[in-house]
N, C-alpha and C positions, 0 to 999 in steps of 0.2 A: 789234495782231496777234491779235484774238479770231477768232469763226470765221470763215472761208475756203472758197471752191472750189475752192481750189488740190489740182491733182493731180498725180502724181508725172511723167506725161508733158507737161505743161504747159511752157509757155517765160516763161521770168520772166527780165525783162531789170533789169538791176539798175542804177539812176543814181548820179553822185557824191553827193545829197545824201542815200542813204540811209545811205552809210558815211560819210559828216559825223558825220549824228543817232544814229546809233548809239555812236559812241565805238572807243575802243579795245579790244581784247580782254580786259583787263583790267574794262570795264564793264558794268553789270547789261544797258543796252540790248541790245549789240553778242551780249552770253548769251542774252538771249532770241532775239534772231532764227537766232542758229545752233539752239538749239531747234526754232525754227517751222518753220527751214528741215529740219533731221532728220526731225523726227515728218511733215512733208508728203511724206518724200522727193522732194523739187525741188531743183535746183542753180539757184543764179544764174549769169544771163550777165549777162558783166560787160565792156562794149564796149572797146576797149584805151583810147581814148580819156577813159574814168572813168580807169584803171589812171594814166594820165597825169596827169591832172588831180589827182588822190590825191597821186601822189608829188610834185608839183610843189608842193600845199601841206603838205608833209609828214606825211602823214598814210597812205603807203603799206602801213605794215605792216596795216593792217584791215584791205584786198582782197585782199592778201597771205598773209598768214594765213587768208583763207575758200579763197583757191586751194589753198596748201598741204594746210589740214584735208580738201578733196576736195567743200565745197558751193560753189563756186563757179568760175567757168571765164571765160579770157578768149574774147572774138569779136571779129571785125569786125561795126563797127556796124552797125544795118541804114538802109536810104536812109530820112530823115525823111516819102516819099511810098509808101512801101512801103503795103500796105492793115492789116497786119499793125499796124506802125506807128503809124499812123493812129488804125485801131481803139484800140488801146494808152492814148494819149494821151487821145483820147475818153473810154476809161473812167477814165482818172486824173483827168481834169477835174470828171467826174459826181462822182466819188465824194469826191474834196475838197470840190465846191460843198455835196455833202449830209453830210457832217458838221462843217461850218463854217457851215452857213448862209448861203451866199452864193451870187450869182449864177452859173456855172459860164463864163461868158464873160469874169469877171469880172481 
């Protein structure tokens, strides 16, 4: 979470595996991204369907706690063909491949 594009009107859609890797409120990760999230002013959207998936592996109270605290917000998801979407995913691939060093189709 160094530097960023992100802007305050920006739509940052937030998946289960980032409130995996982060931890609980209680951890240094889960502190830092509420930081990144404050100093950007951005809110995560957070699909109900993460929300589910969370509490289902008990592990609820993280997206819970970012709703509460006011950075994060549930949505319906958006359709996996959406261009938005799309886009989204694209850039998450690029940018995985190039800080891993790997193929981005991979």
């Amino acid at each position: 979470m160094g530097n960023s594009d992100l802007h305050s009107d920006d739509f940052v859609l937030a998946d289960t595996n980032l409130f995996v890797a982060v931890g609980g409120p209680e951890n240094s990760k889960f502190q830092k991204l509420r930081k990144f999230v404050a100093r950007h002013q951005i809110t995560l959207q957070v699909p109900q369907r993460v929300v589910e998936e969370l509490s289902t592996m008990h592990v609820g109270d993280r997206v819970e706690t970012a709703i509460e605290e006011g950075w994060a917000t549930k949505i319906n998801p958006p359709s996996p063909t959406d261009s938005d979407a799309v886009a989204a995913m694209d850039y998450v691939r690029r940018e995985i491949a190039r800080k891993s060093s790997k193929n981005e189709h991979e």
